[in-house]
N, C-alpha and C positions, 0 to 999 in steps of 0.2 A: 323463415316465417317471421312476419314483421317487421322485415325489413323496407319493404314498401312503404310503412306508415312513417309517416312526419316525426322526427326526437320531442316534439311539441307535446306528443299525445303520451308519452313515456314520462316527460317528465311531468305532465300534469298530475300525473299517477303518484310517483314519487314525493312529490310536494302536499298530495292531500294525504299519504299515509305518514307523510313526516309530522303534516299538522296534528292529525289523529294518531301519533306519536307521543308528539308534543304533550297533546290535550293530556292523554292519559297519566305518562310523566306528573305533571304541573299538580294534577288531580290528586296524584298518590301522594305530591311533596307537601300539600295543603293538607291530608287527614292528617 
C-alpha cells in the first residue's frame, strides 16, 4: 500500500514534519 503514489508525496510529508520539528526545536532552544 502506497506504493502507487509518487516518493514526492512522502517526502513532502517528511520535509513539513521536519520543519514542524525544527520549529519546535528552535522554540524550546529560545525559552
Amino acid at each position: 500500500m502506497g506504493d502507487e503514489t509518487g516518493p514526492l508525496e512522502v517526502d513532502d510529508e517528511i520535509v513539513l514534519f521536519g520543519r514542524e520539528f525544527l520549529d519546535t526545536t528552535d522554540t524550546a532552544w529560545n525559552l
